[in-house]
C-alpha positions as CSV (number, residue, x, y, z in Angstrom):
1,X,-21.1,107.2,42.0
2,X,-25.0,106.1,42.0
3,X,-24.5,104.8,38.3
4,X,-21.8,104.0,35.9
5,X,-19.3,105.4,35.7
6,X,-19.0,105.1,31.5
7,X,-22.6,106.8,31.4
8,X,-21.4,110.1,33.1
9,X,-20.5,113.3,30.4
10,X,-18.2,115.3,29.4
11,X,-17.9,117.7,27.0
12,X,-21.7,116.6,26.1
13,X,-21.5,112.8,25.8
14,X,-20.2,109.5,28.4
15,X,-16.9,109.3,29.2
16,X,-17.2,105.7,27.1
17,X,-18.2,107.7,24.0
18,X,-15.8,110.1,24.3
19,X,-12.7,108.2,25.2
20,X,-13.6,105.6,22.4
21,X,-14.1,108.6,20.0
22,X,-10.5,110.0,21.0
23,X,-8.3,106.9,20.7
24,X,-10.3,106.1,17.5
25,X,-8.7,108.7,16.4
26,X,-5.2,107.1,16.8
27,X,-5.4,103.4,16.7
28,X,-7.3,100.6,15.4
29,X,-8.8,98.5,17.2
30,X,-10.5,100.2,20.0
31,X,-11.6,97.8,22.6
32,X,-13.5,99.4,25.6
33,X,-14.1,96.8,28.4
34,X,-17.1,96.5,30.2
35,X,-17.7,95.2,33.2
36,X,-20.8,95.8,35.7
37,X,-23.8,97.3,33.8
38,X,-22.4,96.0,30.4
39,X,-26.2,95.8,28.7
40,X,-27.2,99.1,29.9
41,X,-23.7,101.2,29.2
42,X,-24.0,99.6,25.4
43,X,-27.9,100.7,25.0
44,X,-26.9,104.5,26.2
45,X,-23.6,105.2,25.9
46,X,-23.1,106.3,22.6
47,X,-20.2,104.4,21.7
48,X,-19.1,104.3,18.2
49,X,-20.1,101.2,16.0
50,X,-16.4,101.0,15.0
51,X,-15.2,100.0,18.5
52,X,-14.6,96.3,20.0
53,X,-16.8,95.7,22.9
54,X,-16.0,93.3,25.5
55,X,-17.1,92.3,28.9
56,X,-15.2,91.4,32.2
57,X,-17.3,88.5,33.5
58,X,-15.7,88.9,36.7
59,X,-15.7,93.0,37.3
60,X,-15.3,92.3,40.8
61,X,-11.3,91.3,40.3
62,X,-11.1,95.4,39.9
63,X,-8.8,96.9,36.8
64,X,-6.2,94.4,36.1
65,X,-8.7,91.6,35.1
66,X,-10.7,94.2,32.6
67,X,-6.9,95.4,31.0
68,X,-6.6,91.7,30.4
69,X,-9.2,91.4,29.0
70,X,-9.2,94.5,26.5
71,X,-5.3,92.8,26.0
72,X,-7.2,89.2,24.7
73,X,-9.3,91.3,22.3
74,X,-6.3,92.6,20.7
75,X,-4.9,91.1,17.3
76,X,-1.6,89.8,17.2
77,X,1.4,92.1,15.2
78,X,0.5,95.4,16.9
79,X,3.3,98.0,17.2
80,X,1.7,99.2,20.7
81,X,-1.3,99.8,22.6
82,X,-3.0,102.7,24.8
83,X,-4.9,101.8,27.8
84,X,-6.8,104.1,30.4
85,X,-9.7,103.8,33.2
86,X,-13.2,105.2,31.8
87,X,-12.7,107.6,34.6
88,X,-9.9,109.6,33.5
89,X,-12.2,111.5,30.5
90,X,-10.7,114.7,30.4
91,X,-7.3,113.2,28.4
92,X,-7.1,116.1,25.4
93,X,-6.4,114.9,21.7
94,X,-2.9,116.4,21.8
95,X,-2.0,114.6,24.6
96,X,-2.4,111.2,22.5
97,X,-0.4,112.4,20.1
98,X,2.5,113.8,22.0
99,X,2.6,110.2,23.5
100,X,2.9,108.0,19.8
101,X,5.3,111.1,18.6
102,X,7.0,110.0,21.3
103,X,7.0,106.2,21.7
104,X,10.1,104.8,21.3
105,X,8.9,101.1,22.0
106,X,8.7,100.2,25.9
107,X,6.3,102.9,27.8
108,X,5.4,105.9,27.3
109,X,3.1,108.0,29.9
110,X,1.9,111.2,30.1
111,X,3.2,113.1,33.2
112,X,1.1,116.9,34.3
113,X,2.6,118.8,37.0
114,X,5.3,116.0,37.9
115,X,2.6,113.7,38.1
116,X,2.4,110.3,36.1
117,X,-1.1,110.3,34.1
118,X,-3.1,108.3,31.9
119,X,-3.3,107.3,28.9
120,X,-0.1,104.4,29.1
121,X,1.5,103.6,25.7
122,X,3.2,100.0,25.7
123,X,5.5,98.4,23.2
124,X,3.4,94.7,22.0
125,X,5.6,93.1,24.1
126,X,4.4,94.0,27.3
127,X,0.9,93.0,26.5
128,X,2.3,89.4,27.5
129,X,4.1,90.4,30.6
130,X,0.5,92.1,31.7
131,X,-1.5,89.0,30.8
132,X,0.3,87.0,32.4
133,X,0.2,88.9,35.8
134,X,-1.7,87.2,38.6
135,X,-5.1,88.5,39.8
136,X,-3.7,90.4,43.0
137,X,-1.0,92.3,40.9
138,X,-1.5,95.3,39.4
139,X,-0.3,96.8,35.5
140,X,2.3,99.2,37.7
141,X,4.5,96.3,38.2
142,X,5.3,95.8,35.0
143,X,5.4,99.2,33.9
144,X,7.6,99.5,37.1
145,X,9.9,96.2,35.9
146,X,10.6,98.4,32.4
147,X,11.1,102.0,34.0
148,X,14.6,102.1,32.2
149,X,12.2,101.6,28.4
150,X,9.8,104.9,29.8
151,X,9.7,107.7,28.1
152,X,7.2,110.4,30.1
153,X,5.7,113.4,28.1
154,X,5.4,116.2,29.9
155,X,2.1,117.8,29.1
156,X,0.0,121.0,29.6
157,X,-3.3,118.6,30.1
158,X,-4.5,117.6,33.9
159,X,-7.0,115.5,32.3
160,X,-4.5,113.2,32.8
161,X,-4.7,113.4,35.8
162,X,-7.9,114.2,36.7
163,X,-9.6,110.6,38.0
164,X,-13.2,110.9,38.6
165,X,-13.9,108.0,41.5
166,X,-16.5,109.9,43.7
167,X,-19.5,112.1,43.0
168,X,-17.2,115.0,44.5
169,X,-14.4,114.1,41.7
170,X,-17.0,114.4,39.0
171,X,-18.4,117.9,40.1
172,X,-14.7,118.9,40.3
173,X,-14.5,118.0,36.8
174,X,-17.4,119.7,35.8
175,X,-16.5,123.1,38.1
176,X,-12.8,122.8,36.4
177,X,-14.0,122.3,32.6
178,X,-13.1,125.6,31.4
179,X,-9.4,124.9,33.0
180,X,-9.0,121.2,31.5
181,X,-11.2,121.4,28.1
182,X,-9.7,122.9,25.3
């Protein structure tokens, strides 16, 4: 991308700010994982003083090792928790809430145009089922292992959808904004 990835904007601030600001909304704690770049996405970011920081030390295991980690800064005795990428920062406020109207304990996911989205709701749980996956797995096989617990909500949002993972992705984004952004 030619930087971080938490540093680019949306809707006028990073995708960390903004994602952090969103699920604030909903849930307490919010843990936003860092992972390469950790010092300088903390200085300019933007992200709320009310959110629990924490850093991957080893980024380079990709997206399973930072979920664990955002799972080990967790308290114990939640009902559920969200998780997403940084680079899905499009997700719209209603979304959220369609998915806790809907959980039901298990997993709940957004789906867009048949398409399975982020953010994932998961029943407490499966926070130990994902921790204790090994470093070549990946979060879909446990979310695969309790497809008959999933509830998906379809929703008028393809910010769930939308993953920005190339510089082409973001300027999509950007060209699509008045589609996405409500």
């Amino acid at each position: 991308m030619g930087g971080p990835k938490p540093l680019l904007e949306w809707e006028g601030v990073s995708f960390a700010a903004r994602l952090a600001k969103l699920y604030g909304e909903f849930c307490a704690p919010v843990v936003l994982v860092l992972g390469y770049h950790h010092e300088r996405i903390r200085q300019q970011a933007g992200i709320p003083r009310s959110v629990a920081v924490t850093v991957n030390p080893a980024p380079e295991r990709g997206m399973l090792s930072s979920l664990q980690c955002g799972l080990r800064a967790l308290p114990a005795g939640l009902d559920g928790f969200l998780f997403t990428p940084c680079d899905y920062p499009a997700v719209r406020r209603e979304t959220v809430a369609a998915l806790i109207a809907a959980f039901q304990g298990g997993v709940c996911i957004p789906r867009h145009d048949g398409r399975n989205g982020h953010p994932v709701l998961c029943a407490q749980p499966l926070r130990a089922e994902l921790l204790a996956l090994a470093a070549d797995a990946s979060a879909k096989d446990v979310i695969r292992a309790h497809r008959h617990e999933t509830v998906w909500v379809d929703v008028d949002d393809p910010g769930t959808v939308t993953d920005v993972d190339t510089p082409a992705d973001y300027q999509n984004l950007l060209a699509l904004a008045p589609a996405i952004s409500r």
